[in-house]
C-alpha positions in Angstrom: -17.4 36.2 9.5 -19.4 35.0 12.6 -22.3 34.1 10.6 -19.9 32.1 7.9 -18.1 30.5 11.1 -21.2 28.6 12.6 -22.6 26.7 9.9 -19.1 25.6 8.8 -18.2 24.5 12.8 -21.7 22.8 12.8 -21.4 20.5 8.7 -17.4 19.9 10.2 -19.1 18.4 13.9 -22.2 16.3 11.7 -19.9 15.1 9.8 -17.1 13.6 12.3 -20.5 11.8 13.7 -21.3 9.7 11.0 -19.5 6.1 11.0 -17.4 6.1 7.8 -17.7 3.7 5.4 -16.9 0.0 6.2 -15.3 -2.5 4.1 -17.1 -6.2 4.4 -15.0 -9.4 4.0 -16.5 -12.8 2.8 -16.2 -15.3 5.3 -18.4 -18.4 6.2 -20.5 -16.3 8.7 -21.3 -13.8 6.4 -23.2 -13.1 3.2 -21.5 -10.1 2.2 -19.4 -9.3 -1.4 -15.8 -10.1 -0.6 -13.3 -7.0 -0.7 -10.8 -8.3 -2.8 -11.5 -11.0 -5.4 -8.9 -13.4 -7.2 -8.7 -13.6 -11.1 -10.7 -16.6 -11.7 -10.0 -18.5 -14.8 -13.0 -19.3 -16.7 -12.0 -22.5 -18.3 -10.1 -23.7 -15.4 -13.5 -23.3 -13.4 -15.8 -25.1 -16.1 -13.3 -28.1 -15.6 -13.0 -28.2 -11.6 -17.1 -27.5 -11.6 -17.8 -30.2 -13.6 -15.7 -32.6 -11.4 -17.0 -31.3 -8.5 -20.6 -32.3 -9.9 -19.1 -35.7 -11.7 -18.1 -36.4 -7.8 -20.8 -35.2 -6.0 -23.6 -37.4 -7.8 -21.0 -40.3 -7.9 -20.8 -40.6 -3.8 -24.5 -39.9 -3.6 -24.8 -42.8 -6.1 -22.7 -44.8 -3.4 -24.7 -43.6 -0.5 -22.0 -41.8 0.7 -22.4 -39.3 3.0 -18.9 -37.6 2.3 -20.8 -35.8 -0.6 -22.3 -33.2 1.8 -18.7 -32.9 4.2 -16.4 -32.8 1.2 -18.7 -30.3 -1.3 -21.3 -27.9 0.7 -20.7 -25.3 2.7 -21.2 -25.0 6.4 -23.9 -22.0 6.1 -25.4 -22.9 2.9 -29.4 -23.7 2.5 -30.7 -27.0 0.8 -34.2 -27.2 -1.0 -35.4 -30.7 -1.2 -38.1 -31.6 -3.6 -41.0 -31.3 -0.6 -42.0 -27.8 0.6 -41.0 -28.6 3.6 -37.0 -29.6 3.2 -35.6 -25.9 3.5 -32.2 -27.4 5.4 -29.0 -26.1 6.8 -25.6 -28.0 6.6 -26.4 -30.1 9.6 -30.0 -30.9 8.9 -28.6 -31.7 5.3 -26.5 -34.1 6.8 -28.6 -35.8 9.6 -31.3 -36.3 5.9 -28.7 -37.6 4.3 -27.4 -40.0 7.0 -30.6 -41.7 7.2 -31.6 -41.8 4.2 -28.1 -43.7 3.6 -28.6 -46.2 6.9 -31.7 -47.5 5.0 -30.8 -51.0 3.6 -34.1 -50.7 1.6 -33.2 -47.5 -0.3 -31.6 -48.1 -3.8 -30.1 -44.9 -5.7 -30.2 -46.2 -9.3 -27.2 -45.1 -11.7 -28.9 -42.5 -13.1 -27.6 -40.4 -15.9 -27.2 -36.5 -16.1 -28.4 -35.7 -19.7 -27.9 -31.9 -19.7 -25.9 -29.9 -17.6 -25.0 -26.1 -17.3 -22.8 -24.1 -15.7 -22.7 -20.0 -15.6 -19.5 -18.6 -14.0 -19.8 -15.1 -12.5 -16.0 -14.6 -11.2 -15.8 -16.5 -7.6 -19.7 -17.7 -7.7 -21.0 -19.9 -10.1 -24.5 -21.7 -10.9 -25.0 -25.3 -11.8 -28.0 -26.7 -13.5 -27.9 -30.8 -14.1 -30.8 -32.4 -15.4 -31.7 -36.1 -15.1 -34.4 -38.8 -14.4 -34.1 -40.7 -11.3 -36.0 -43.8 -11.4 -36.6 -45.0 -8.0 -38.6 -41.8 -7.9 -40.0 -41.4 -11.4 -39.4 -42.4 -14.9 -41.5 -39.6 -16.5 -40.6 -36.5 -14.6 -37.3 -35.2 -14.7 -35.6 -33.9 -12.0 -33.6 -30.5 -11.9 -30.2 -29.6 -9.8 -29.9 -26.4 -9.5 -26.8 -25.1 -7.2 -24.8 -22.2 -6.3 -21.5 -22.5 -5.6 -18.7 -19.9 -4.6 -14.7 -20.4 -4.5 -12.7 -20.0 -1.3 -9.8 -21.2 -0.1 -8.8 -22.5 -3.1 -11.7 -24.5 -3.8 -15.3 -24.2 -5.1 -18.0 -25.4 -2.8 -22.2 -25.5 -3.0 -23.7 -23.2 -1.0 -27.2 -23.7 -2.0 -28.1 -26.7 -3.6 -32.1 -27.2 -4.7 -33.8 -30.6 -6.0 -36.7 -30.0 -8.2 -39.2 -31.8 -10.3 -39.5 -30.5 -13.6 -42.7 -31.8 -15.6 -43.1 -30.8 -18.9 -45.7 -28.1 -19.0 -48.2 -30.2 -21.6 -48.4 -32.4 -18.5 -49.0 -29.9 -15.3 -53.2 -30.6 -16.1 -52.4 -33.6 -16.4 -50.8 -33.9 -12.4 -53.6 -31.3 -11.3 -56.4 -33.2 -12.3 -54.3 -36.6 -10.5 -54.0 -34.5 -7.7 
């Protein structure tokens, strides 16, 4: 009986020391899979996406800086189209601001001509595809975002600006290069 006694004392003691389990919420400090998710409704989400990207390009059209306060999140990252833009919400916004203040800088009314959105229950991804003038007329450029619902409402929080040449045409910007 002794010798049954000790190993069962010594599995009931190793166990109480572990930490149990624990449970991580979703808030804006953390990166972590929310405990408890709300229903979303698919169709519901295609149409408040879409206007949230509809709005989003519209104030940036109207140099507008309530793009960044009204649509990306606090601790989201934001890829500009230069290695080096890797930005946080405040850096994003500082960019933005002066880029804005520059009387010389024209956005052109550029047009989105594909667009895509994946919806993954509260996270979604959205891919718009356009050229913008002012910066090139022969290499597109590619949105592509992640954006998560809380609080009622969805919000970016990654955004990344890319160049997309067609691949026929990568020798072609080597060789330029």
């Amino acid at each position: 009986m002794r010798q049954t006694i000790f190993p069962v004392i010594a599995m009931v003691f190793l166990l109480a020391c572990n930490d149990a389990e624990k449970t991580v919420e979703q808030n804006a400090e953390s990166n972590q899979m929310p405990v408890a998710q709300t229903a979303i409704d698919t169709a519901e989400a295609r149409q408040e996406l879409n206007a949230m990207a509809d709005e989003m390009h519209s104030l940036f059209k109207k140099k507008d800086i309530a793009f960044v306060d009204k649509f990306m999140a606090k601790d989201g990252i934001y890829l500009g189209t230069d290695p080096n833009e890797i930005l946080n919400f405040d850096d994003l916004r500082a960019y933005e601001q002066q880029l804005f203040s520059d009387t010389a800088m024209n956005i052109p009314d550029y047009k989105i001509s594909r667009r895509e959105i994946v919806i993954n229950g509260p996270s979604a991804i959205i891919i718009d595809q356009y050229f913008f003038p002012d910066i090139s007329e022969k290499v597109m450029l590619r949105n592509i975002s992640h954006a998560r619902h809380e609080d009622g409402k969805w919000v970016f929080d990654m955004f990344s600006w890319n160049f997309i040449p067609k691949n026929e045409d990568v020798p072609k910007i080597n060789q330029a290069l």
